[in-house]
C-alpha positions in Angstrom: -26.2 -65.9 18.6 -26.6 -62.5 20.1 -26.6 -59.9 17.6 -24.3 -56.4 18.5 -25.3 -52.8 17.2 -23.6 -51.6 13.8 -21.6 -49.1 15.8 -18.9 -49.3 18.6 -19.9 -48.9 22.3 -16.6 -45.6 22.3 -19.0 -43.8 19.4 -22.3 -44.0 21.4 -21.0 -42.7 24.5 -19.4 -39.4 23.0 -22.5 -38.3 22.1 -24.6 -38.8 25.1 -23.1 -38.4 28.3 -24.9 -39.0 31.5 -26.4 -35.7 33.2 -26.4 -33.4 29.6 -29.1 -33.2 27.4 -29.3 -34.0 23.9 -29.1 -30.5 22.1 -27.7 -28.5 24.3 -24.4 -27.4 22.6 -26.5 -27.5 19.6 -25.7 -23.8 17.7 -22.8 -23.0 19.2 -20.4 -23.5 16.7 -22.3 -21.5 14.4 -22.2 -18.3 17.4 -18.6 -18.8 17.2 -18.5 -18.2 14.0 -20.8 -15.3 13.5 -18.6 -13.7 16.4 -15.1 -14.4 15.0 -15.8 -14.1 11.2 -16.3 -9.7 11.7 -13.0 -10.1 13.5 -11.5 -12.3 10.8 -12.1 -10.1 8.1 -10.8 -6.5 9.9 -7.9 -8.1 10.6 -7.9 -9.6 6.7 -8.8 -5.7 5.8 -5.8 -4.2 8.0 -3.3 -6.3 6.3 -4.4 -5.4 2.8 -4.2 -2.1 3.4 -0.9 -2.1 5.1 0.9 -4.3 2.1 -1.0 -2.0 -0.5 0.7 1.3 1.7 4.1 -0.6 1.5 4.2 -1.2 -1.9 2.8 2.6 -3.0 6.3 3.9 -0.7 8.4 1.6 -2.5 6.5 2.6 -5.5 7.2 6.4 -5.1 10.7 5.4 -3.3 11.5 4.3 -7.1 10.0 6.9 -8.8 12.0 9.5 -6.6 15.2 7.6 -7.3 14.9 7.8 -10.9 14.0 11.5 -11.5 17.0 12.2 -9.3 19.2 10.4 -11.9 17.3 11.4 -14.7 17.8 15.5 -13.1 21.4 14.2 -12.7 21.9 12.9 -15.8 20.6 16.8 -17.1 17.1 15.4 -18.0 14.2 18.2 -18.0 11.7 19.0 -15.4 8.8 17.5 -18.4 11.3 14.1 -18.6 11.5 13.7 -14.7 7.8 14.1 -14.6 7.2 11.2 -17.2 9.5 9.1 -15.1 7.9 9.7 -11.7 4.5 8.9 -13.5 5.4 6.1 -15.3 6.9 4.3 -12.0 4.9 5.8 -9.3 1.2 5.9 -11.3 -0.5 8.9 -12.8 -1.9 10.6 -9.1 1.9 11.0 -7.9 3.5 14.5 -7.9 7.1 15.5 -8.2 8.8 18.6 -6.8 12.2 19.8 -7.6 14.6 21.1 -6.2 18.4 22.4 -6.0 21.0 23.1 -3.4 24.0 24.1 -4.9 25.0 21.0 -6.9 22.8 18.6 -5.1 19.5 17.8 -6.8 16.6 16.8 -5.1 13.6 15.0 -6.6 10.5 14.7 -4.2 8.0 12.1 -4.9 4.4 12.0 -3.4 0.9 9.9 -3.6 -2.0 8.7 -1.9 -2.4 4.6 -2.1 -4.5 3.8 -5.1 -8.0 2.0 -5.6 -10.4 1.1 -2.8 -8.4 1.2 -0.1 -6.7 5.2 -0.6 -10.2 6.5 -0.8 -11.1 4.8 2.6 -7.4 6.1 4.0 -6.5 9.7 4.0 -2.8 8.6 3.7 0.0 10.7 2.0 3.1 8.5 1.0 6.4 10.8 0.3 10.0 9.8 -0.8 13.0 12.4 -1.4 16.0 10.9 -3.5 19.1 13.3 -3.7 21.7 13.1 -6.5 24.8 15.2 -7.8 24.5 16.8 -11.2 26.5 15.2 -13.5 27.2 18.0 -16.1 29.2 20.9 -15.5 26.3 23.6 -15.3 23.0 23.2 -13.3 20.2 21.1 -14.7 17.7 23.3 -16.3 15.0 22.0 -14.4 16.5 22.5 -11.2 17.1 26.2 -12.3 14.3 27.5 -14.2 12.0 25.2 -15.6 9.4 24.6 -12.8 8.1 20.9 -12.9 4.0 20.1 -13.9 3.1 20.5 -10.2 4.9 23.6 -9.9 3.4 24.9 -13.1 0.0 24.0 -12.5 0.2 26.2 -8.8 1.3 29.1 -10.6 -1.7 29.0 -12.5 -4.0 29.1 -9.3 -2.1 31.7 -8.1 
């Protein structure tokens, strides 16, 4: 009885092929890898950065659209501030404004965390609304919001 090897013939000649030596694709998987891997994780980084600068715009997008209804509604320039802050995070700034009986709220921020501070980004949203009441909000007229407040002090 003639005895056979413990593999099949197909296994034995995939891995050694007339005319190549042994080892000499040996390493090359792990060059690949050191080569792609960099570009793996820029491209990983890019889309981070760009979902975390969509969702700060619909973030202050939000925020603008609120204060608008809030100035609207007759709300205070100190009321639309807490609004734009509590939906658009505590580094946003509001500005507002009025043209005639149109109100304007404008929201702004930087993207928050790691990624703002590598970023010089600015994200801005304006929401319009028409004032509800009768006369003009009071903090469309007079009451200058935080951000207006706190440049009148510099000045």
């Amino acid at each position: 009885m003639k005895r056979t090897a413990s593999f099949p013939r197909a296994a034995t000649a995939a891995r050694w092929r007339p005319g190549r030596r042994a080892g000499a694709s040996r390493g090359a998987v792990t060059a690949e890898f050191a080569v792609t891997l960099p570009a793996v994780l820029l491209l990983l980084g890019l889309l981070l950065a760009g979902s975390a600068a969509g969702v700060t715009q619909l973030r202050l997008e939000e925020a603008a659209r609120a204060g608008a209804r809030a100035l609207a509604r007759g709300e205070d320039a100190g009321a639309v501030d807490m609004i734009v802050r509590r939906l658009a995070g505590d580094s946003a700034d509001a500005a507002v404004a009025s043209d005639g009986e149109w109100l304007t709220v404008t929201v702004s921020g930087r993207v928050p965390g790691a990624v703002g501070s590598l970023l010089p980004w600015t994200f801005s949203a304006r929401a319009w609304a028409r004032g509800e009441t009768s006369e003009p909000s009071a903090a469309a007229v007079g009451a200058p919001s935080r951000r207006h407040q706190l440049q009148g002090l510099a000045a």
